[in-house]
C-alpha positions in Angstrom: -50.1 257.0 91.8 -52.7 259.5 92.4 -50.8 260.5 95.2 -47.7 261.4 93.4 -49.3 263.2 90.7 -51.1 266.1 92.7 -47.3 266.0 94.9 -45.8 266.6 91.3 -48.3 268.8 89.9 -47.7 271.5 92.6 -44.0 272.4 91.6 -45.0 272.7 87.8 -46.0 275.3 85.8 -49.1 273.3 84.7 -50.4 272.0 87.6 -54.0 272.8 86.9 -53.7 270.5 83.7 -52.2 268.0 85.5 -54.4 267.4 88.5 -57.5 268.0 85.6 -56.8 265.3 84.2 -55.5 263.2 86.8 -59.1 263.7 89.4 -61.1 263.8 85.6 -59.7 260.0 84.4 -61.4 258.9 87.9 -64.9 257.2 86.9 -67.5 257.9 89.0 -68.1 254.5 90.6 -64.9 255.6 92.2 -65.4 258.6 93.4 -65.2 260.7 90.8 -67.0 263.8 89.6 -70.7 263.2 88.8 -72.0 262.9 85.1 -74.1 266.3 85.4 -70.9 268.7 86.4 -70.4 271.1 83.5 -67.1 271.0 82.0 -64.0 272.8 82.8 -63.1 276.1 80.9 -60.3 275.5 78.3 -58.3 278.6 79.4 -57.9 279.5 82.9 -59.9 282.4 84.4 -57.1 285.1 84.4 -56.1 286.7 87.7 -54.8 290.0 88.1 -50.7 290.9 88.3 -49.9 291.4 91.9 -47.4 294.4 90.2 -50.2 295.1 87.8 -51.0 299.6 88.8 -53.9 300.6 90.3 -56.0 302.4 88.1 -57.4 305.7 89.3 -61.1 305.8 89.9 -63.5 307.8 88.2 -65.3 309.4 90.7 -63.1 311.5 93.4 -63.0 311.2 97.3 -65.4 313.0 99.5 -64.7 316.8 100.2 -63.9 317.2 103.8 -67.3 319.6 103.7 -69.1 316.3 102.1 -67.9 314.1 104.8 -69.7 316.4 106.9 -72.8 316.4 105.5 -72.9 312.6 105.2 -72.4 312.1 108.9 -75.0 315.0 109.6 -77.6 313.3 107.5 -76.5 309.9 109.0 -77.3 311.3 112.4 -80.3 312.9 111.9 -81.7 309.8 110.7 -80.8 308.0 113.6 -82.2 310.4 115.5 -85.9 310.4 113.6 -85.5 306.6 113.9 -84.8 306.2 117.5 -87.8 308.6 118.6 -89.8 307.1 116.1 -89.3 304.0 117.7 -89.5 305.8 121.6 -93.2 307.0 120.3 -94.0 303.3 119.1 -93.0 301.6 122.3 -94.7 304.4 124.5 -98.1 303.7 122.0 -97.8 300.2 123.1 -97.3 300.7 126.8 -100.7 302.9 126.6 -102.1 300.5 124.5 -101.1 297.2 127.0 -102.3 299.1 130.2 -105.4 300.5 128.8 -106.2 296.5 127.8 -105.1 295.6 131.3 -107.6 298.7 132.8 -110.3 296.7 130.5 -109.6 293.6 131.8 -109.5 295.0 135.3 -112.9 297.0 134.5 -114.6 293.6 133.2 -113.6 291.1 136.0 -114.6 293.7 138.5 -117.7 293.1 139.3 -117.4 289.2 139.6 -117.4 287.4 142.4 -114.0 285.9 143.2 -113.9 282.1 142.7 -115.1 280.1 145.7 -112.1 277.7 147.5 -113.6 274.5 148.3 
């Protein structure tokens, strides 16, 4: 029965109706929705014509001059990001070997560990 009814319900006009109230008369025990789900809207959300025109928008397309700019700007900050980051990872390198020299500096002057 359930079967037939979503098979029928998608050739008709109100199939939403149909399978609401076919998968809503299913108690719970069964498989059906849980108690806490909020109920469905009366009306159908409405969806857009697929015909329906476009509306213009309110703000116009970038100037070929604007474009421009955008990408410059766009650049440049790449640019002051990626030597940003060249002048971090050199600061680190300095950093790493000047702890190495330290370590090097420390452990100089011990003996080295006796094999037995």
């Amino acid at each position: 029965m359930l079967l037939g009814a979503c098979a029928s319900s998608s050739f008709e006009a109100g199939r939403d109706r149909t399978s609401n109230a076919v998968t809503g008369s299913i108690p719970q025990w069964a498989g059906g929705e849980p108690a806490n789900v909020p109920p469905r809207p009366a009306v159908p959300p409405a969806y857009p014509a697929v015909n329906a025109p476009i509306t213009p928008r309110e703000a116009q397309a970038l100037t070929t001059e604007e474009q421009q700019k955008a990408i410059a700007d766009l650049v440049a900050a790449r640019t002051r990001t990626q030597a940003q980051a060249k002048a971090a990872r050199e600061q680190e390198d300095v950093a790493s070997d000047e702890g190495l020299a330290l370590a090097r500096g420390k452990y100089a002057g011990d003996a080295p560990p006796r094999s037995n």
